[in-house]
C-alpha positions as CSV (number, residue, x, y, z in Angstrom):
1,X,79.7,92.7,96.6
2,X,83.5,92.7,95.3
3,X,86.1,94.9,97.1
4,X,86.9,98.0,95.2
5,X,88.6,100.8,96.5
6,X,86.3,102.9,99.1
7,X,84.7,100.4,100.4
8,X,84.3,99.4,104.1
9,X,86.1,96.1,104.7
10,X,85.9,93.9,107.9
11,X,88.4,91.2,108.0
12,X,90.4,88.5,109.9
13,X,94.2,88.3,109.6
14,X,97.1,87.0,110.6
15,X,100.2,88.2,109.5
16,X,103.7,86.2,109.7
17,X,107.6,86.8,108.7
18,X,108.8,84.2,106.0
19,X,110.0,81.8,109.3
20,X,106.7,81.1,110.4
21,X,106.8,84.0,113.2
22,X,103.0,84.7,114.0
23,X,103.5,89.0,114.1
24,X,99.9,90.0,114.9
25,X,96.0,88.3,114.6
26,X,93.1,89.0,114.9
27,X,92.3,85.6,116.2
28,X,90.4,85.5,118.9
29,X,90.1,89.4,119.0
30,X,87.4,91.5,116.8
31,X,88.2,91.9,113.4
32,X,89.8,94.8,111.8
33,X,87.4,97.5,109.7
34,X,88.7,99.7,107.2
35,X,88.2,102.1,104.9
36,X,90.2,101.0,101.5
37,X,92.3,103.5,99.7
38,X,93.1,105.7,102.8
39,X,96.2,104.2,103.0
40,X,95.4,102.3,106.6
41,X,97.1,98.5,105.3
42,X,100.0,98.5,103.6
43,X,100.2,98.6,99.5
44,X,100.4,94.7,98.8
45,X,97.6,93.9,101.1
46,X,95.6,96.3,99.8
47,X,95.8,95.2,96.4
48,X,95.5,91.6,97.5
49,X,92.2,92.5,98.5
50,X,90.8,94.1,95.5
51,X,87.9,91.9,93.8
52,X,87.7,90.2,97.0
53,X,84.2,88.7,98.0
54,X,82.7,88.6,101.3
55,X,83.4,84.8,103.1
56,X,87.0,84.6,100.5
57,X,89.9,83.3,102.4
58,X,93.3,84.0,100.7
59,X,96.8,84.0,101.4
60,X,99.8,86.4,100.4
61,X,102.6,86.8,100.2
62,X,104.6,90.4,100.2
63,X,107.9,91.8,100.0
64,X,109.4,94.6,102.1
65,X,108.5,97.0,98.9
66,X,105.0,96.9,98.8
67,X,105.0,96.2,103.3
68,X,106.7,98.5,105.4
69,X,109.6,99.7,103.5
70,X,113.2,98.9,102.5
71,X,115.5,99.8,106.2
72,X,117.1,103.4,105.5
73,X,120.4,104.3,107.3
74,X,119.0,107.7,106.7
75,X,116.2,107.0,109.1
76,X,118.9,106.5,112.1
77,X,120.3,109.3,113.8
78,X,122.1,110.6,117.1
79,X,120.7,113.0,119.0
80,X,121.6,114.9,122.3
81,X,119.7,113.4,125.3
82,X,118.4,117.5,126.0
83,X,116.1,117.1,122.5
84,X,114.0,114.9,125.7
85,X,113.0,117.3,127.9
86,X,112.6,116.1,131.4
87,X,112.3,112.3,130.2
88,X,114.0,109.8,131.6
89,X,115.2,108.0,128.3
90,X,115.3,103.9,128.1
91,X,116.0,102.1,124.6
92,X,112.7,100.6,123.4
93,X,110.6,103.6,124.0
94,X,108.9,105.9,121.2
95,X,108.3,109.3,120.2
96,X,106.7,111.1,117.5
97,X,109.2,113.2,116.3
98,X,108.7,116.1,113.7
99,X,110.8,115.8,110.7
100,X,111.4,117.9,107.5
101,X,109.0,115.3,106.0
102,X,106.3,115.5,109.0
103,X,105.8,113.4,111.9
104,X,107.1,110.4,111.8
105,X,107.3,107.7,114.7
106,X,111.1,106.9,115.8
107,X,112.7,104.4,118.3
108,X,115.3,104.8,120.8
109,X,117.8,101.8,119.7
110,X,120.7,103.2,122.0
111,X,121.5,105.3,124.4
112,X,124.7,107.1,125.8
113,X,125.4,109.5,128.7
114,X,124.6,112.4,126.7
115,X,123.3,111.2,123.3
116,X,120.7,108.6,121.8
117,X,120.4,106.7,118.9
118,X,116.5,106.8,117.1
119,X,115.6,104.5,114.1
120,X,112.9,106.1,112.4
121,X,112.6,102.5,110.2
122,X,109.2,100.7,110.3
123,X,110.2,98.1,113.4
124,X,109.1,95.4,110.1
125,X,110.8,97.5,107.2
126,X,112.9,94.4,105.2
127,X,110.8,91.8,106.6
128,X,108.5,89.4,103.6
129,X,105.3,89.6,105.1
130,X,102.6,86.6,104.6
131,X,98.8,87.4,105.0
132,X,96.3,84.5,106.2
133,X,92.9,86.7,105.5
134,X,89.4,85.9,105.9
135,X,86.8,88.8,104.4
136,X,84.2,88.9,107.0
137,X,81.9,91.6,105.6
138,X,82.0,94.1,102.6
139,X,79.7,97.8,102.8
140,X,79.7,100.8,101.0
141,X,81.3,103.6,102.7
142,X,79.1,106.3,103.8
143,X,79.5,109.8,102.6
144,X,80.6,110.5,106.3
145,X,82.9,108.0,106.1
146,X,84.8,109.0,103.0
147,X,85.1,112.8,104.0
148,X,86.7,111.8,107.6
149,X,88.8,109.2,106.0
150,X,88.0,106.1,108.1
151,X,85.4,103.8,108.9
152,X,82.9,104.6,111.6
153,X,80.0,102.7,113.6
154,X,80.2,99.8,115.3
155,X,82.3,98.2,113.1
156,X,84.4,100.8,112.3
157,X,86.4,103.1,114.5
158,X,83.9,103.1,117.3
159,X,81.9,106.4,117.9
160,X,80.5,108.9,115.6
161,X,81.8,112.7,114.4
């Protein structure tokens, strides 16, 4: 079977910035199982994948664009430490915050006696990103599956709706 969008992919990856960095793997972990074209991996991978047979190994390579974004200063703003109700607020934590364009994950990146600075920017937005990917296993995706948006099973996200 060739990878087309909808189908359930299980594959091994390990993903790098362009000086060699190792940023995550699945090495040595159970592979990751998704559902293509639900928007789980990010654009270039995705595509990399298309027409894809099981047992391929590939690499690629992909810029900020088609990975996790160009940085926005748009995405960094101060905010009084009351928006925090009752939490004792540390640079490196994370919310979800809700934002005229929905929620959206943000980052404390500085903090002041009554302010502190979020960066809602992808932690890897302006980082090249390259792919080392084995495809593992190839299904269709059950009807299930495509109305809930996600793999399911044993190799997918673990229980059953």
């Amino acid at each position: 079977m060739t990878i087309a969008s909808g189908n359930v992919v299980t594959l091994h990856y390990q993903v790098s910035s362009d000086d060699g960095t190792v940023l995550d793997s699945s090495k040595d972990k159970n592979p990751l199982t998704v559902l293509l074209g639900q928007r789980f991996l990010i654009e270039g991978l995705e595509e990399a994948l298309m027409g894809k047979n099981e047992g391929d190994k590939f690499n690629v390579h992909i810029e900020p664009e088609k990975g996790y974004g160009k940085r926005s200063e748009q995405l960094v703003q101060k905010v009084p430490l009351n928006m925090f109700e009752g939490v004792d607020v540390e640079v490196g934590m994370s919310f979800r915050a809700t934002t005229e364009q929905g929620e959206q994950s943000v980052m404390i990146v500085e903090k002041g006696d009554d302010y502190a600075v979020v960066d809602g920017n992808h932690p890897l937005a302006d980082v090249p990103l390259n792919f080392d990917v084995e495809v593992v296993k190839i299904r269709e995706a059950t009807e299930e599956e495509k109305a809930h948006g996600h793999a399911h099973g044993e190799d997918g996200c673990g229980h059953s709706h």
